[in-house]
N, C-alpha and C positions, 0 to 999 in steps of 0.2 A: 097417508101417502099412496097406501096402493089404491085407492077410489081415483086418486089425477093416476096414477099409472094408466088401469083399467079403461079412463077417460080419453087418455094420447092413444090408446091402441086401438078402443074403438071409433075414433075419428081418424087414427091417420097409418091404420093398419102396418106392414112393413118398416114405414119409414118412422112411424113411432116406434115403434124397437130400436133401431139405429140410435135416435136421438137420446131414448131413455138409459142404456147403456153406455154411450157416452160420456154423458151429464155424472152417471152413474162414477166409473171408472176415474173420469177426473176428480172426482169427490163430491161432489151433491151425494146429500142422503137418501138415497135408494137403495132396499134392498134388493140387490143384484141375484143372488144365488134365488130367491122366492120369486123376482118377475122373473127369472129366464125358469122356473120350474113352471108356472102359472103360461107365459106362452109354449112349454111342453103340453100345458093341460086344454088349451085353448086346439094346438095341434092334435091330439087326443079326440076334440070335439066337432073335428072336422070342420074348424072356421078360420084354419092356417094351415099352410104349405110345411112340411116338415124341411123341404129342400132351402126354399125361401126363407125359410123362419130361422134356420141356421145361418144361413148365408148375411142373414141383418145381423142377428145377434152378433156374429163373427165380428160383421164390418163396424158395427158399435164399438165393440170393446178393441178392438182395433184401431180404430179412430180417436175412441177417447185416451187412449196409453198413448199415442204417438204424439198428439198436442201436450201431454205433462210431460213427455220425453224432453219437446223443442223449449217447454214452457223451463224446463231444471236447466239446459242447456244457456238459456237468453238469458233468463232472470236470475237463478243460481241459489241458495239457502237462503239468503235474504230476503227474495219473495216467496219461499216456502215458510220459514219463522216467521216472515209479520202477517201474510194471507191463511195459511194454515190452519189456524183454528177457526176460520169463517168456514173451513169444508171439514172441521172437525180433526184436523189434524193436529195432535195437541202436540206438546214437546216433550211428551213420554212417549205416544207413538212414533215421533220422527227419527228420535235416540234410538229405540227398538227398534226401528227397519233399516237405520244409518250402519247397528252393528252388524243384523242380519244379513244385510248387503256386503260388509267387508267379509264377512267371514264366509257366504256362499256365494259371493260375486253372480255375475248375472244369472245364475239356476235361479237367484232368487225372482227373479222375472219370470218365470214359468211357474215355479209353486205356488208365486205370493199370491196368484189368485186365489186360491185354498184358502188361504190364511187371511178372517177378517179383519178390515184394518190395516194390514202391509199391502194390498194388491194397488190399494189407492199412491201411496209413496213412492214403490220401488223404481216406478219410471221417472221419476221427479231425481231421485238421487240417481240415475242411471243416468241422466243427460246433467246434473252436478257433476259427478262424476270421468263426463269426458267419454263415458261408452261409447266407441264406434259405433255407428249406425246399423251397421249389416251384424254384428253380436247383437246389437240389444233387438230387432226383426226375428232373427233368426229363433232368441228363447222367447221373447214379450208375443210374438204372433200364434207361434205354436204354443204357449201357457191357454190363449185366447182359444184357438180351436178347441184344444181338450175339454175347457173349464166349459164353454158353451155347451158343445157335446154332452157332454155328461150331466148337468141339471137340464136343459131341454130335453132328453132321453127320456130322465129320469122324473120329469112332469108325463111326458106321453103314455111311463109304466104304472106312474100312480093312478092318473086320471081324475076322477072325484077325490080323491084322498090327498091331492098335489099342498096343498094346507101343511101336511104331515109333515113338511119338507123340513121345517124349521124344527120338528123333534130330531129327527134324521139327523140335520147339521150339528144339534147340540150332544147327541148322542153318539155317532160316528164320524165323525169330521177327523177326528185326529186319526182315524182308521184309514180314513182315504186318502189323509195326507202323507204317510207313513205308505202307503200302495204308491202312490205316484212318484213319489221321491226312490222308493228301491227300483221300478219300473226305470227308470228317468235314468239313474244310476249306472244301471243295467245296458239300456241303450249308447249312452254316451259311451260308457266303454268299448262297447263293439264297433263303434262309430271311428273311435281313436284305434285301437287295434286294426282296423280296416283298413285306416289311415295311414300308418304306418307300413303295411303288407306292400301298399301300392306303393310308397314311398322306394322301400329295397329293392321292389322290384324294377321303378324305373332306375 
């Protein structure tokens, strides 16, 4: 898989990022977290824009979450259950991200990219679901920055070593996931408190 990755990027630079992230995010098998670590390492080698290389990856994963958003909204569980396992989603993952979703409502749009496996669903059940537009934007875009951000970075700090990524993920994943989520936590709060200050005050 990653030789046709490495393939789209070296013929269609940028815009093969876009695409392959996409593809990615809506569910084709790609590893997402190792290609956006590997265009960290390509940016690293001075044959990518760190600015531009963001700004695709972003608009990829951004793009492919909005089309499973419209895609859960149009078509609903029934084209999740019968198409689902054609992009690997089986009906143990979709049960697992159905309760994860009740139980953290749309935050899980933002972490589920951490988490392999749920990043692919949670917009599919977020437009099932009936999530307003401007909620599921507001976490599914900003989940997209961070997640890019931080494996692209995090190819450009490995460099040669960018390969490593996948020990990284199997090793510390639950670490970074557990940082993002009290981070996340943390903010929101302040976010609502703010909210409300302004609130008494007017």
């Amino acid at each position: 898989m990653m030789q046709h990755l490495m393939y789209l990027l070296g013929h269609f630079g940028y815009l093969g990022i876009i695409i392959a992230l996409m593809g990615g995010i809506i569910g084709l098998p790609i590893p997402d977290e190792v290609l956006l670590t590997y265009i960290g390492y390509l940016v690293f080698n001075d044959q990518l824009s760190y600015i531009a290389t963001l700004v695709s990856a972003v608009t990829g994963a951004i793009g492919g979450i909005s089309i499973s958003y419209l895609l859960g909204i149009k078509l609903g569980f029934p084209f999740l259950r019968r198409y689902g396992p054609k992009f690997h989603f089986t009906e143990k993952r979709i049960n697992k991200t159905k309760l994860l979703f009740l139980k953290y409502g749309p935050f899980l749009l933002f972490i589920g990219y951490f988490i392999p496996g749920v990043r692919h669903v949670t917009a599919y059940l977020a437009g099932i679901n009936g999530l307003s537009y401007k909620k599921f934007a507001v976490y599914a875009y900003t989940g997209a920055i961070v997640w890019c951000f931080t494996f692209i970075t995090l190819g450009t700090k490995l460099g040669k070593e960018w390969k490593k990524v996948e020990f990284f993920l199997a090793k510390y994943s639950i670490y970074v996931i557990i940082l993002i989520v009290v981070l996340s936590l943390i903010l929101t709060y302040a976010y609502r408190k703010k909210y409300k200050n302004n609130e008494k005050v007017v």
